[in-house]
C-alpha positions as CSV (number, residue, x, y, z in Angstrom):
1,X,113.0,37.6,-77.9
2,X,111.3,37.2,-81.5
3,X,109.0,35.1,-80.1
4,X,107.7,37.5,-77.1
5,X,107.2,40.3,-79.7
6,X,105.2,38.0,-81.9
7,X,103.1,37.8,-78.8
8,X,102.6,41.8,-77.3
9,X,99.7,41.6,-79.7
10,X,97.9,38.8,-78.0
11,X,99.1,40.0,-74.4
12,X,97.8,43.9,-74.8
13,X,94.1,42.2,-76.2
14,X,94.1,39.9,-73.0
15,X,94.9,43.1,-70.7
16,X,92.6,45.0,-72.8
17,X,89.4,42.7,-72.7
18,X,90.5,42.2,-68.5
19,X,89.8,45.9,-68.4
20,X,86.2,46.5,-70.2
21,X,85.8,42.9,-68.6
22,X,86.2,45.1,-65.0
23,X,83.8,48.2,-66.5
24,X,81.0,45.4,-67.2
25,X,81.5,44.0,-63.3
26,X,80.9,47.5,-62.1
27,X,78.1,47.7,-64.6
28,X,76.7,45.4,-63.3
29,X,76.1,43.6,-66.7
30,X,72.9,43.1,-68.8
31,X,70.4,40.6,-67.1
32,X,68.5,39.1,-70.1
33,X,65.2,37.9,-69.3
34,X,63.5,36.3,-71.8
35,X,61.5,33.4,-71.6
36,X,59.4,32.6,-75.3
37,X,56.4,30.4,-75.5
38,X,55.8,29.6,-71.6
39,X,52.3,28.1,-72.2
40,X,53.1,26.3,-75.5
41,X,56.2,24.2,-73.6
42,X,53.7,23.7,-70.6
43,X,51.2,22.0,-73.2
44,X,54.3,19.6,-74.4
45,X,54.9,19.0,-71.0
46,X,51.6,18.0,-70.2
47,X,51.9,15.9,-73.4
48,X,55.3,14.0,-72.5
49,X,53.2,12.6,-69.2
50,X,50.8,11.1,-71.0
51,X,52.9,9.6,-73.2
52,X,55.4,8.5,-70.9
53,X,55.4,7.2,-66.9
54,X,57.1,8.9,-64.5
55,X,59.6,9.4,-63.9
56,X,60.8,9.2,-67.2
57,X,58.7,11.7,-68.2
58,X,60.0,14.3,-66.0
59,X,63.8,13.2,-67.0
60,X,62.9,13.2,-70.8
61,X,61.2,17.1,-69.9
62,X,64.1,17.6,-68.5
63,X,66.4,17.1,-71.1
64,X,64.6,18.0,-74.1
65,X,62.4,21.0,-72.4
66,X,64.8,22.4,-70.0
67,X,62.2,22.3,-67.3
68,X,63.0,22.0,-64.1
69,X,60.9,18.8,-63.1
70,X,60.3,17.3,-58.9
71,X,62.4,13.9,-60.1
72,X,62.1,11.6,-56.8
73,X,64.6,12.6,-54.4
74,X,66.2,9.0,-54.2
75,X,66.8,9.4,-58.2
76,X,68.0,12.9,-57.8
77,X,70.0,11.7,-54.8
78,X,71.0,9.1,-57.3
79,X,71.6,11.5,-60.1
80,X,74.3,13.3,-57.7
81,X,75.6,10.4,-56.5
82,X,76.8,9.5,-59.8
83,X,78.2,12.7,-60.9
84,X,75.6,12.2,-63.7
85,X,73.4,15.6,-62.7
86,X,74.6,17.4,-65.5
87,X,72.5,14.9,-68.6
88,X,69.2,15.3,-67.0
89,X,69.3,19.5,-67.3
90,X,70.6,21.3,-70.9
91,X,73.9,21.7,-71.3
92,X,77.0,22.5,-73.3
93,X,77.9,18.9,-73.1
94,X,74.5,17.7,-74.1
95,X,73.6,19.8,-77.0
96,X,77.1,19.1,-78.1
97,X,76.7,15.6,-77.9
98,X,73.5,15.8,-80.1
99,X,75.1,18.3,-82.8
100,X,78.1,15.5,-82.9
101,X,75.2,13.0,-84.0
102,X,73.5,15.3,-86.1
103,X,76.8,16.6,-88.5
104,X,77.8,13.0,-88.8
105,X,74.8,12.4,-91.1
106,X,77.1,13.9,-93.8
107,X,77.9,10.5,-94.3
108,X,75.1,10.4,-95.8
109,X,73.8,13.2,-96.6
110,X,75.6,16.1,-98.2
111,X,78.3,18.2,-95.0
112,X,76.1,20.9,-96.4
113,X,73.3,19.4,-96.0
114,X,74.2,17.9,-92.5
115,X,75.5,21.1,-91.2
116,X,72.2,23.4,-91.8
117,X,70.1,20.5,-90.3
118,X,72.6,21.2,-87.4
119,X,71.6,24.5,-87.0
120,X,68.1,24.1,-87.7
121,X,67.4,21.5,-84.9
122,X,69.5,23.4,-82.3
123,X,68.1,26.6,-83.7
124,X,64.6,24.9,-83.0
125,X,65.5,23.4,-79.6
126,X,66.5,26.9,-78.3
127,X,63.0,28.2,-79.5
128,X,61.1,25.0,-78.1
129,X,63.2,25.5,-74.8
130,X,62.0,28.9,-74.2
131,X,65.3,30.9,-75.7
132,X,66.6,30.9,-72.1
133,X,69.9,32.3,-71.7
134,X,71.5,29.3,-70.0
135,X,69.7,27.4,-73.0
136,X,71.4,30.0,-75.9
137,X,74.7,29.7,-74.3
138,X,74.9,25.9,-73.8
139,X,73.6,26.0,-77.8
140,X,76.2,28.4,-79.3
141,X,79.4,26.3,-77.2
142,X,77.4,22.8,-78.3
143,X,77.4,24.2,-82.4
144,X,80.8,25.1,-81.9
145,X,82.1,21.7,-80.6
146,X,80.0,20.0,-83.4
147,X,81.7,21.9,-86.0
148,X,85.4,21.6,-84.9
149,X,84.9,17.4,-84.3
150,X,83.4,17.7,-88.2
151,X,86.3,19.3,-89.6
152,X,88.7,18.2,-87.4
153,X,89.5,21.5,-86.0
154,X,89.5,21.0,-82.6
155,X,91.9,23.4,-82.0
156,X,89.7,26.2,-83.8
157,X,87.5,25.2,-82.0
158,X,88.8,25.5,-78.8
159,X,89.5,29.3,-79.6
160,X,86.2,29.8,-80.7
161,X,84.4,28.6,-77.4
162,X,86.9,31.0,-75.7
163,X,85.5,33.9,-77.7
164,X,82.0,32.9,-77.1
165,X,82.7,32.5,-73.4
166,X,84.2,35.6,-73.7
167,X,81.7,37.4,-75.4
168,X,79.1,36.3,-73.0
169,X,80.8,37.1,-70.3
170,X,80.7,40.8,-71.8
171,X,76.9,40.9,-71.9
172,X,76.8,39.8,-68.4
173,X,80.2,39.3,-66.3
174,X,78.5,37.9,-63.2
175,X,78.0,34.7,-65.2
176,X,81.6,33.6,-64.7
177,X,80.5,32.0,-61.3
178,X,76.8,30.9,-62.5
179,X,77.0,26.8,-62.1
180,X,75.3,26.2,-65.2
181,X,77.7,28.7,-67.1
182,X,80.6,26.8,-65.8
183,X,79.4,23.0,-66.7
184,X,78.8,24.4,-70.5
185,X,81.8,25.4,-70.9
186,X,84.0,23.2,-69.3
187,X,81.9,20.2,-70.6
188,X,81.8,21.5,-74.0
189,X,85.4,22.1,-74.0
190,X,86.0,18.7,-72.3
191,X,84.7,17.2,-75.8
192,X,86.3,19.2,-78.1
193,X,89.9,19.3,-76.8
194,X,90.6,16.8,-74.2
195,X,88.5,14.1,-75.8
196,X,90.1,13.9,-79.0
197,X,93.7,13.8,-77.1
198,X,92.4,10.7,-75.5
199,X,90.8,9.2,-78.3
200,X,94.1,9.4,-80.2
201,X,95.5,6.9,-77.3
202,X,92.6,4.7,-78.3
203,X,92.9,3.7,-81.9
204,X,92.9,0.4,-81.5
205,X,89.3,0.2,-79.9
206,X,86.1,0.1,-81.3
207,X,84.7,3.1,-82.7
208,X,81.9,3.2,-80.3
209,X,83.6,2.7,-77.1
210,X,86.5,4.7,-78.4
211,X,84.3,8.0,-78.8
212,X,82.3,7.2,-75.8
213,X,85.2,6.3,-73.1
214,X,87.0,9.6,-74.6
215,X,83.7,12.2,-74.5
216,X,83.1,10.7,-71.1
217,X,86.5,10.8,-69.4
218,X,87.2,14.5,-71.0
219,X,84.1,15.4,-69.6
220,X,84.4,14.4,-66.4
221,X,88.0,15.4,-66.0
222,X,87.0,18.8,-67.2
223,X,83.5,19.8,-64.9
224,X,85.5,17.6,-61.7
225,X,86.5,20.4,-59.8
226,X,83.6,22.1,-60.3
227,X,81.1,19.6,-59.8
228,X,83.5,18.7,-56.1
229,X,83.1,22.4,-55.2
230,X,79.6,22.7,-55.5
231,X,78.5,19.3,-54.0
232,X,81.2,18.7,-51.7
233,X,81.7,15.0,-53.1
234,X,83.7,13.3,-55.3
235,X,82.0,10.4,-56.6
236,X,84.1,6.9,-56.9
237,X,81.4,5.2,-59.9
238,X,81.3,8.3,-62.5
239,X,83.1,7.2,-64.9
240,X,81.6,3.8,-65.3
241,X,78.8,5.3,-65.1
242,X,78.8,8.3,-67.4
243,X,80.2,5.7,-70.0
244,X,76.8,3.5,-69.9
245,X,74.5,6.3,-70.3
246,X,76.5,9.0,-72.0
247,X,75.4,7.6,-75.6
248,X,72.0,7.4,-74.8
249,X,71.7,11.8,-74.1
250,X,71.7,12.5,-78.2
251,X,69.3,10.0,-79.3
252,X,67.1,10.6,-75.9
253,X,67.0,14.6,-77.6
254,X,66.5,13.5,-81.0
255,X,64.0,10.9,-80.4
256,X,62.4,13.2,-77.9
257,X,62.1,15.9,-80.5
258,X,60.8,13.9,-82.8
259,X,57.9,12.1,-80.2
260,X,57.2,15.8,-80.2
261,X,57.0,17.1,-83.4
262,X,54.8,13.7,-84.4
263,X,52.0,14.6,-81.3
264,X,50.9,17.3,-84.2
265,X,50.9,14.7,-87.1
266,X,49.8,11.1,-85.5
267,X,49.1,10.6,-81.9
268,X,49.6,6.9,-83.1
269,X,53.6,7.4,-84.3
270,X,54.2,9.4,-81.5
271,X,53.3,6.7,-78.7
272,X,55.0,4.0,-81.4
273,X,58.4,6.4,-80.6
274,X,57.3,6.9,-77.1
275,X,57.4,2.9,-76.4
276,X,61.8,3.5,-77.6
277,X,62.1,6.0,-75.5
278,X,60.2,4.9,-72.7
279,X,63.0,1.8,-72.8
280,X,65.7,3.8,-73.5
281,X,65.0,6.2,-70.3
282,X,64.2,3.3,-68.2
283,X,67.6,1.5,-69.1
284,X,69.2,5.1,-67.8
285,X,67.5,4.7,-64.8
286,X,68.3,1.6,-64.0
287,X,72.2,2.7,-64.4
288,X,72.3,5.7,-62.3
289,X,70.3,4.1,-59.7
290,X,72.2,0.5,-59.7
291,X,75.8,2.3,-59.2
292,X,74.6,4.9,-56.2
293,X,73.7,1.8,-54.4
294,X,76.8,0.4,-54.3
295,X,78.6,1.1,-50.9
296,X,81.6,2.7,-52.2
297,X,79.4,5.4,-55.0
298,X,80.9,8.3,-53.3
299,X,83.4,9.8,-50.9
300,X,82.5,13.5,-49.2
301,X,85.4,15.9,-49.9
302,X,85.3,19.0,-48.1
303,X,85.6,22.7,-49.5
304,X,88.8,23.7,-51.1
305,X,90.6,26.6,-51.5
306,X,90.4,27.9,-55.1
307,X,94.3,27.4,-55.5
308,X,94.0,24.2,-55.7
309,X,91.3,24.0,-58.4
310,X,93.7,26.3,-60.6
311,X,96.3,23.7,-59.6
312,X,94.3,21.1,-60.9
313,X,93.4,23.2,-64.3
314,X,97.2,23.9,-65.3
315,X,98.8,19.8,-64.2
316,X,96.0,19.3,-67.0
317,X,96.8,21.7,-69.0
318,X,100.3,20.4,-69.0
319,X,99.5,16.5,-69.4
320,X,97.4,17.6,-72.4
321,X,100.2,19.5,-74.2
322,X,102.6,16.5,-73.6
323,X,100.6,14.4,-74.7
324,X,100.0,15.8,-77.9
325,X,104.1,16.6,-78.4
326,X,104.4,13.2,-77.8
327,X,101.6,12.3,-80.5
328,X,103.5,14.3,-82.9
């Protein structure tokens, strides 16, 4: 009984924020246009092509731009095949990946130190991306996950991407079924709380493939139902997948931004970084394509009824909390 009245106070602000949650649907919410420096990312665009072939030039614009390239359908075909869609565009996942990479310099720089360079690079990215709302949001969940994996506050930060989620979802309630919305979040918070519950299973691995099986696997268990409801397939080669070219997203965006930034210093630096990248994109080509050829890539899995999706959301739920009673 103690227990329940220790948690009226949580219960009334969930009913409460359901309610002005309700006022903003009828409102119709607050449809934020803003797209900054159109012709300046064109000109880095048109700067990426010559630097790079294609199509690794419209996957690296992609990533690091946010535009929305013409990839060749067999590679997009390829892309979705995969269930590996979700690298090539920003997202929570993505930006979270590259703010992981970023704060870890504090072992050798100064956590200080690391974590303003943090938000000055994503800070930067969301200005060089146009400050498009799907960018912003997919920034603000990524900083958060990169934050809580720094101090080990996954847990915090879990709570924090709810009240960003939340707070968006304020400014524009229509959002909650927007496909890039969900992927953010869902991705983001497949990083920051289921992948740390797996990597805790993993100790004896290396490092490397320890934090890259984890990310991957809580990612994809995370953005699966989603990702089966929107393309009506369930593909049978994500994970391997996902785990050969999920390392490569943070240093494609840092490497990217960096080709970038030198275009204005030394044309000659810049095509020195272009020649990494150009390998680096290529090899993630290579991946994505070589697993959608294989007969068994994907199986097509009809539309379900959202009961089962919430189904699927609380048997996770449920594993993850056992699993970290049993941990402790």
């Amino acid at each position: 009984m103690k227990q329940f009245k220790n948690q009226i106070p949580l219960i009334l602000a969930i009913l409460l924020y359901i309610l002005i949650y309700f006022v903003r649907w009828q409102q119709e919410g607050w449809e934020i246009k803003l797209d900054l420096f159109p012709e300046f990312r064109a000109q880095l665009d048109k700067k990426i092509s010559l630097l790079l072939p294609s199509p690794q030039a419209q996957l690296l614009s992609g990533i690091v731009l946010g535009e929305k390239k013409d990839l060749p359908f067999d590679f997009k075909l390829a892309l979705r095949d995969t269930s590996t869609l979700h690298m090539v565009v920003v997202s929570g996942q993505n930006l979270s990946l590259l703010a992981v990479l970023l704060l870890k310099l504090s072992g050798f720089l100064t956590r200080k130190v690391a974590i303003v360079l943090t938000f000055l690079v994503i800070v930067g990215y969301v200005i060089l991306t146009g400050g498009q709302i799907p960018v912003i949001r997919a920034a603000l969940m990524a900083l958060l996950a990169g934050l809580a994996q720094l101090f080990g506050r996954q847990n915090d930060g879990f709570w924090a991407l709810v009240l960003v989620a939340a707070i968006l979802l304020l400014i524009n309630p229509a959002w909650i079924s927007d496909l890039s919305f969900q992927l953010s979040f869902l991705a983001t918070f497949g990083v920051i709380v289921v992948a740390p519950v797996l990597a805790s299973y993993l100790k004896r691995w290396p490092p490397f493939l320890r934090e890259n099986l984890s990310v991957t696997v809580g990612a994809q268990l995370a953005v699966f139902p989603v990702i089966v409801q929107n393309f009506h397939q369930l593909s049978l080669v994500s994970v391997p997948a996902n785990l050969l070219t999920l390392w490569t997203i943070p240093y494609i965006m840092s490497w990217g931004l960096a080709m970038l930034i030198l275009t204005a210093v030394s044309d000659l630096l810049a095509r020195f970084i272009a020649v990494g990248l150009n390998l680096i994109l290529t090899y993630f080509i290579y991946v994505v394509t070589f697993f959608a050829s294989l007969p068994f890539a994907w199986e097509y899995v009809g539309e379900q009824v959202w009961i089962v999706w919430v189904g699927y959301y609380l048997v996770m739920g449920g594993m993850l909390l056992a699993l970290n009673k049993t941990k402790e």
